[in-house]
C-alpha positions as CSV (number, residue, x, y, z in Angstrom):
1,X,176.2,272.0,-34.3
2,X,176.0,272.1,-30.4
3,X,172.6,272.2,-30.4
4,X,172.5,269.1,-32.7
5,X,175.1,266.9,-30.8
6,X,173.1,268.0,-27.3
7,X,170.2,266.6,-29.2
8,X,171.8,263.5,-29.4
9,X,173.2,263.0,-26.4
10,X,169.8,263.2,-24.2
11,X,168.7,260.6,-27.0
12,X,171.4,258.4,-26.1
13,X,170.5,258.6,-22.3
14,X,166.9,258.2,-23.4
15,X,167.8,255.3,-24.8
16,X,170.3,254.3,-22.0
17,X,167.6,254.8,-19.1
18,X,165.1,253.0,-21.8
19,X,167.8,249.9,-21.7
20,X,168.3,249.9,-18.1
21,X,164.5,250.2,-16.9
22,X,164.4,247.3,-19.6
23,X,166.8,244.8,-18.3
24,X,165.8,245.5,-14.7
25,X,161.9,244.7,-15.4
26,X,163.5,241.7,-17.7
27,X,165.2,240.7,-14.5
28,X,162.1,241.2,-12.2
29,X,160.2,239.1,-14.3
30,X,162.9,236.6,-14.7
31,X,163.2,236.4,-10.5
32,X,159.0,236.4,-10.6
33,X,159.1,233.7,-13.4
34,X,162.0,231.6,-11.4
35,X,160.0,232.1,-7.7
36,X,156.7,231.2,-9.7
37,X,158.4,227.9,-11.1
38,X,159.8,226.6,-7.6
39,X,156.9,227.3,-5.8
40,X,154.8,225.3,-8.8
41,X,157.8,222.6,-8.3
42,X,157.3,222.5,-4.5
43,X,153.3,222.9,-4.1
44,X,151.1,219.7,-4.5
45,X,148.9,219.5,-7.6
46,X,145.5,220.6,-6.4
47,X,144.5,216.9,-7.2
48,X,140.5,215.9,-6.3
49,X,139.7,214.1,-3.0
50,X,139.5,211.0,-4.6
51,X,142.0,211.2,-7.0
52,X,142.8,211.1,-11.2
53,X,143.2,208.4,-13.2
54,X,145.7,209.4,-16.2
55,X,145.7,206.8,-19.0
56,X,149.0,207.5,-21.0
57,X,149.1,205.4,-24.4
58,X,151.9,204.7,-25.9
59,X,154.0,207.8,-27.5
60,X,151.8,210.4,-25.5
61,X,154.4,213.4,-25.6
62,X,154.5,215.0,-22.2
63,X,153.0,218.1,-23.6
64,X,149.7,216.1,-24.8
65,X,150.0,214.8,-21.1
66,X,150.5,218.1,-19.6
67,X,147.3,219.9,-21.9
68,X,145.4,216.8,-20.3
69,X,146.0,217.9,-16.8
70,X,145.6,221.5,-17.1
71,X,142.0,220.7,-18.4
72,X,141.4,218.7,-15.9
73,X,142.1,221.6,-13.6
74,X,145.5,220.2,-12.8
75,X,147.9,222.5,-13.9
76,X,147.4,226.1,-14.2
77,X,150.9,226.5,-16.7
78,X,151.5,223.0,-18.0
79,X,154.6,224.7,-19.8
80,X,155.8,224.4,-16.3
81,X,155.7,220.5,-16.7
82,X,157.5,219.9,-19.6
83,X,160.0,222.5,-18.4
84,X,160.5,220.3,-15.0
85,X,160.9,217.1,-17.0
86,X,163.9,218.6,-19.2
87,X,165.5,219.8,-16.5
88,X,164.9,216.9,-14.1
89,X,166.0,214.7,-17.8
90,X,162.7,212.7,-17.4
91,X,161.0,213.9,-20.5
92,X,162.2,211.1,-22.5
93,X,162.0,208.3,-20.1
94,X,157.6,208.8,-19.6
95,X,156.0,205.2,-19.7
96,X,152.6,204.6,-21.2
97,X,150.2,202.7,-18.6
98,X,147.5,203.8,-16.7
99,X,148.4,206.1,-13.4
100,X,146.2,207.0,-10.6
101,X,147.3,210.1,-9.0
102,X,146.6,210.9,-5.5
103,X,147.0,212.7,-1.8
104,X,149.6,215.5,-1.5
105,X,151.4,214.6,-4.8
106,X,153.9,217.5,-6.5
107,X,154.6,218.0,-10.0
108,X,158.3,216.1,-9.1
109,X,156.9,213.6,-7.8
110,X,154.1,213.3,-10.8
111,X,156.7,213.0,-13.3
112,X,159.0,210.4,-10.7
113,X,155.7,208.2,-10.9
114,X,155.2,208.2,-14.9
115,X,158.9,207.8,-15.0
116,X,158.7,204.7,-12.8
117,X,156.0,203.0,-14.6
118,X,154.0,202.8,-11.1
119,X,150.6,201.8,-13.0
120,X,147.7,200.9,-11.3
121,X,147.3,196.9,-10.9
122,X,144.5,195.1,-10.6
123,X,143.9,191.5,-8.7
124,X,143.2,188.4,-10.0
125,X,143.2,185.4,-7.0
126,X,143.2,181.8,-8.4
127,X,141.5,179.9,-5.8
128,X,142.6,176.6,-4.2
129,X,140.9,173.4,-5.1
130,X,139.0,174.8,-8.1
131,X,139.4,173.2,-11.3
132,X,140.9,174.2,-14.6
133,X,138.0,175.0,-16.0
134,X,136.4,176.7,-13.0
135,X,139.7,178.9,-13.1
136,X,139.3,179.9,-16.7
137,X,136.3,180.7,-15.9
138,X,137.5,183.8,-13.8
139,X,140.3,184.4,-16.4
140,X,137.8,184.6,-19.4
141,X,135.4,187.4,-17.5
142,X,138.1,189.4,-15.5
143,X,138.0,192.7,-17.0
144,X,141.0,194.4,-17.6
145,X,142.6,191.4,-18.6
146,X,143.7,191.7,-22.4
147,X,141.8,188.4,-23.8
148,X,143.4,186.8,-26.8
149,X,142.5,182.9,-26.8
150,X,139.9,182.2,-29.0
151,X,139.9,178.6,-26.9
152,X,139.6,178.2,-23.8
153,X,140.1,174.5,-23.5
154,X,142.9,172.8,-21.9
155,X,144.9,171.5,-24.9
156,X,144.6,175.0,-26.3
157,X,145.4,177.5,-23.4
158,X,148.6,174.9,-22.8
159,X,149.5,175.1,-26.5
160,X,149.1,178.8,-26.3
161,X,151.1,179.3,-23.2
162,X,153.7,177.0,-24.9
163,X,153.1,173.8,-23.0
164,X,151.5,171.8,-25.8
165,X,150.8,168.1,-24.8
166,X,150.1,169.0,-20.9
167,X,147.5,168.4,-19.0
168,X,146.7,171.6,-17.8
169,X,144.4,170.4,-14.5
170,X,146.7,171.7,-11.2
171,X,149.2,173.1,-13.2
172,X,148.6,176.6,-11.7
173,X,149.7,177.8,-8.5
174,X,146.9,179.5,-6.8
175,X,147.3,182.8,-5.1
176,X,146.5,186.8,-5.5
177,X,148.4,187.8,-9.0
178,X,149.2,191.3,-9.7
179,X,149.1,193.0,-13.2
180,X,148.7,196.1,-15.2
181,X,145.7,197.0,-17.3
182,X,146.6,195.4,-20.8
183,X,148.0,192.2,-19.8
184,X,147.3,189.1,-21.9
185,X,145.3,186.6,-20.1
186,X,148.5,184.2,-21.7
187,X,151.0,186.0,-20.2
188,X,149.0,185.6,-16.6
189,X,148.6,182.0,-17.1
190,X,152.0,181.6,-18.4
191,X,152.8,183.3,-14.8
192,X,150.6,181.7,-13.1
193,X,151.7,178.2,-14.7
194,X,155.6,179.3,-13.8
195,X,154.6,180.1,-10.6
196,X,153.5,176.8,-9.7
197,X,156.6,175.0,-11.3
198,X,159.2,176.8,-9.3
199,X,157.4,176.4,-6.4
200,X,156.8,172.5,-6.8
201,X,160.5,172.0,-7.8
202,X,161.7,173.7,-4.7
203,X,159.2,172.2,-2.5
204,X,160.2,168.6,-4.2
205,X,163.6,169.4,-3.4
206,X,163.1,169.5,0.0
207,X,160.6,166.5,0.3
208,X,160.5,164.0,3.4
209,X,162.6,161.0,2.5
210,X,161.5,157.6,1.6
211,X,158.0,158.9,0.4
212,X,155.5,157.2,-1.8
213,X,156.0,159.0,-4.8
214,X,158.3,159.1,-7.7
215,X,158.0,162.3,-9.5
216,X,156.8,166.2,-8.8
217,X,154.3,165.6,-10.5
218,X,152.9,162.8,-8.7
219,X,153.0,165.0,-5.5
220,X,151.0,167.4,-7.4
221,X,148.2,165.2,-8.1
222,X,148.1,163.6,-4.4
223,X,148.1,167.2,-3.1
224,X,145.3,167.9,-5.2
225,X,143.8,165.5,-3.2
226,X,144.3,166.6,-0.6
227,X,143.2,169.7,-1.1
228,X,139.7,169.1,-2.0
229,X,139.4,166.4,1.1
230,X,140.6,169.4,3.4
231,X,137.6,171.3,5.5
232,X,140.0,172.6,8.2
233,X,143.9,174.0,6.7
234,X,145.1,172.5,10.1
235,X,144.0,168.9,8.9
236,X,145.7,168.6,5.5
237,X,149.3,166.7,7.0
238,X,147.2,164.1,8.9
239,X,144.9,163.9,5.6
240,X,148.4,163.3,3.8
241,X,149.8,161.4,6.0
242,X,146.7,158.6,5.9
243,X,147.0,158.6,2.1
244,X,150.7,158.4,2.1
245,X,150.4,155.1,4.2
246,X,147.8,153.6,2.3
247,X,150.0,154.0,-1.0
248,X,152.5,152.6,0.7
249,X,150.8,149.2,2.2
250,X,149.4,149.3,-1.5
251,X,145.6,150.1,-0.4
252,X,143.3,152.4,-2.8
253,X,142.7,155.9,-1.7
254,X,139.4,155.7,-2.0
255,X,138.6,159.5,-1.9
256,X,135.3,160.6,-2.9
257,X,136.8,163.6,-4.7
258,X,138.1,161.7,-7.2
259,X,135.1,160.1,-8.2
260,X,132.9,163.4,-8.2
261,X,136.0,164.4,-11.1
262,X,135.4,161.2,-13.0
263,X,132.1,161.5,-13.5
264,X,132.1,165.4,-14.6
265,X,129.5,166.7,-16.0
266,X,126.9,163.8,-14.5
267,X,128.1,164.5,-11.0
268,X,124.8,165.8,-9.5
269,X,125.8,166.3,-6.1
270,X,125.0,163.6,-4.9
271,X,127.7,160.0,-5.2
272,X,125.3,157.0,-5.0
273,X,127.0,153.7,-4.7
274,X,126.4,152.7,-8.0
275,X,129.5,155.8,-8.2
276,X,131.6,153.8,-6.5
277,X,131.5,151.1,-8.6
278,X,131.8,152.9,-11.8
279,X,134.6,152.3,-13.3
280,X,136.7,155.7,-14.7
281,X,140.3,156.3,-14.7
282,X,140.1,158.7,-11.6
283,X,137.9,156.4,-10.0
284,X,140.2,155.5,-6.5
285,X,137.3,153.0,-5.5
286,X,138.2,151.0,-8.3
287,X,141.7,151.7,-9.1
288,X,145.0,151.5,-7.2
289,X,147.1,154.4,-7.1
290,X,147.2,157.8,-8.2
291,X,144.6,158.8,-10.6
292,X,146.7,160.1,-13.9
293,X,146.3,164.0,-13.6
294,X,145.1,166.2,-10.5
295,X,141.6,166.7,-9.8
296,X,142.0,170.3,-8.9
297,X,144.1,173.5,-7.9
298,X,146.3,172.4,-4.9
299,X,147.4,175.3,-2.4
300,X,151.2,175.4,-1.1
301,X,149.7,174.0,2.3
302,X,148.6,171.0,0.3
303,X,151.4,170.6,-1.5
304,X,154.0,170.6,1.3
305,X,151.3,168.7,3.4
306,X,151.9,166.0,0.9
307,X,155.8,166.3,0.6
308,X,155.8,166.4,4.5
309,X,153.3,164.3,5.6
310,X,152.3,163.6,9.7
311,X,152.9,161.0,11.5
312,X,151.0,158.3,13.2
313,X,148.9,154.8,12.2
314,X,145.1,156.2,10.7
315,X,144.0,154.6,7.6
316,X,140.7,156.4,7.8
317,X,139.0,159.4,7.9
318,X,135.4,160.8,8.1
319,X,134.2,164.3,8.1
320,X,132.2,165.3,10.9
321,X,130.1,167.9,9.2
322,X,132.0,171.1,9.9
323,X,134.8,170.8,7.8
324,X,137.1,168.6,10.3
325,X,137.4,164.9,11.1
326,X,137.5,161.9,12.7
327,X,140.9,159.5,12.0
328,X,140.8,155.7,12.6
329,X,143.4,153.4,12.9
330,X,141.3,150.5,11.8
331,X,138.1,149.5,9.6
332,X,136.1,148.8,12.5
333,X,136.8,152.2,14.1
334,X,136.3,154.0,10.9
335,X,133.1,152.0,10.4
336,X,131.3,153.9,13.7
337,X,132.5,156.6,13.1
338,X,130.6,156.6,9.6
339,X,127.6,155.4,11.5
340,X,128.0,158.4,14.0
341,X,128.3,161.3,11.9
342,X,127.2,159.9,8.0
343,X,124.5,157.4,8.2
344,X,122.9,158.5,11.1
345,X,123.0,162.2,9.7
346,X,121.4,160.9,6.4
């Protein structure tokens, strides 16, 4: 009997030491696996020198996102990832889009970026003075642009864009637009078309008083004008200001630009006098007023140009040559200066 319950008592410290060795190696490796999980927290991601794109689709699960990165080389325990996100409560809030990940960058701050929805975005500039078409142009072949108009001709990109019945020529503002892979090229003209509302209605708002012009939209059309008769930026308020007087003493604009638009596709390069007696309804030779839509893209210089037009008495104006001009006050000064720096040139 003694010998039997001394038996089990050395089992019982056997199993006693057993248990204690136990929880302290469990609580060595707990402490190693704690100190192993900050430092991964704190360390940037051994990213390469030029940095990872990560395309996340939609419903990626962070795990599928954190296998991607450890076979990338990324992350040597991507366990660790999905364990930051659950404690950090991102793991639900991941956004699809495409990421580029770069410089000194921590698995914190990883996870802050595809919480964020910080995608890459790409560029797209519509350029002042070019036309509608020359601006789908650049919208049809820009590539990651998400293209879903079968027709890219006026009457249908308005219709799409939900502007049925408008002409679309003008209509867009040009500048440096912004976007995430994906986008529908609707959705950036509808932006772009937006754009260009808001900032004619303010601009309008704001106008010079007693001005030629009726409408917004008639402002847009003069300033389209003036855009495409503007070598130097510096010019287009005295270029406005001479048309602004000459619609207001009722004389035709007479702007080459207009004509070149009238005549389209059999514009050569080249606007022979027979041109300028062709009759078309852009045709300012021929016609008085505005012509019925603009002619191109106007800038925001052109456009408050136009609303805020400069002073003083030209009529007339001649390009030099190298983009600026020379202003007359009267036919007979215009007329040398068209000898000086036209005829004699030709």
């Amino acid at each position: 009997m003694n010998e039997s319950r001394q038996g089990n008592r050395t089992l019982a410290e056997i199993a006693f030491r057993a248990g204690g060795i136990a929880v302290l190696l469990f609580s060595f490796l707990a402490a190693w696996l704690l100190m192993d999980f900050q430092a991964f927290r704190g360390n940037p991601l051994p990213l390469p020198e030029q940095g990872l794109d990560l395309d996340v689709e939609p419903g990626t699960p962070l795990r599928a996102i954190a296998r991607r990165l450890a076979e990338e080389g990324v992350l040597e325990h991507p366990y660790y990832l999905v364990v930051l996100a659950r404690y950090l409560g991102l793991d639900s809030r991941i956004q699809a889009g495409e990421y580029h990940l770069q410089g000194d960058m921590t698995p914190e701050q990883l996870l802050q970026q595809l919480s964020s929805g910080k995608v890459v975005q790409y560029a797209l500039t519509l350029v002042e003075g070019q036309t509608f078409r020359e601006m789908m142009q650049r919208v049809v072949e820009h590539p990651h642009l998400l293209h879903t108009l079968e027709d890219a001709s006026g009457p249908a990109v308005m219709a799409a864009i939900g502007y049925p019945g408008l002409h679309p020529e003008g209509r867009f503002l040009p500048e440096t637009y912004h976007f995430p892979a994906g986008t529908t090229d609707r959705s950036f003209l509808r932006r772009a078309y937006r754009a260009m509302e808001d900032f004619l209605d303010r601009a309008w708002a704001q106008r010079d008083p007693d001005l030629p012009l009726k409408t917004p939209y008639e402002a847009l059309i003069l300033a389209s004008i003036v855009e495409k008769e503007t070598g130097l930026a510096g010019e287009r308020p005295r270029i406005a200001g001479v048309f602004v007087r000459r619609l207001r003493r009722g004389m035709r604009l007479q702007s080459d630009p207009t004509i070149i638009y009238g005549l389209g596709e059999r514009y050569d390069g080249d606007i022979r006098f027979r041109d300028l007696r062709t009759d078309t309804p852009y045709n300012t030779y021929t016609r008085n007023g505005l012509p019925p839509t603009p002619i191109a893209m106007p800038g925001k210089a052109a456009i408050l140009a136009v609303l805020h037009p400069a002073d003083g008495e030209a009529l007339y104006f001649v390009g030099r040559g190298d983009g600026s001009h020379v202003f007359s006050r009267t036919l007979a000064e215009h007329n040398r200066a068209v000898d000086r720096y036209q005829r004699r040139r030709k």
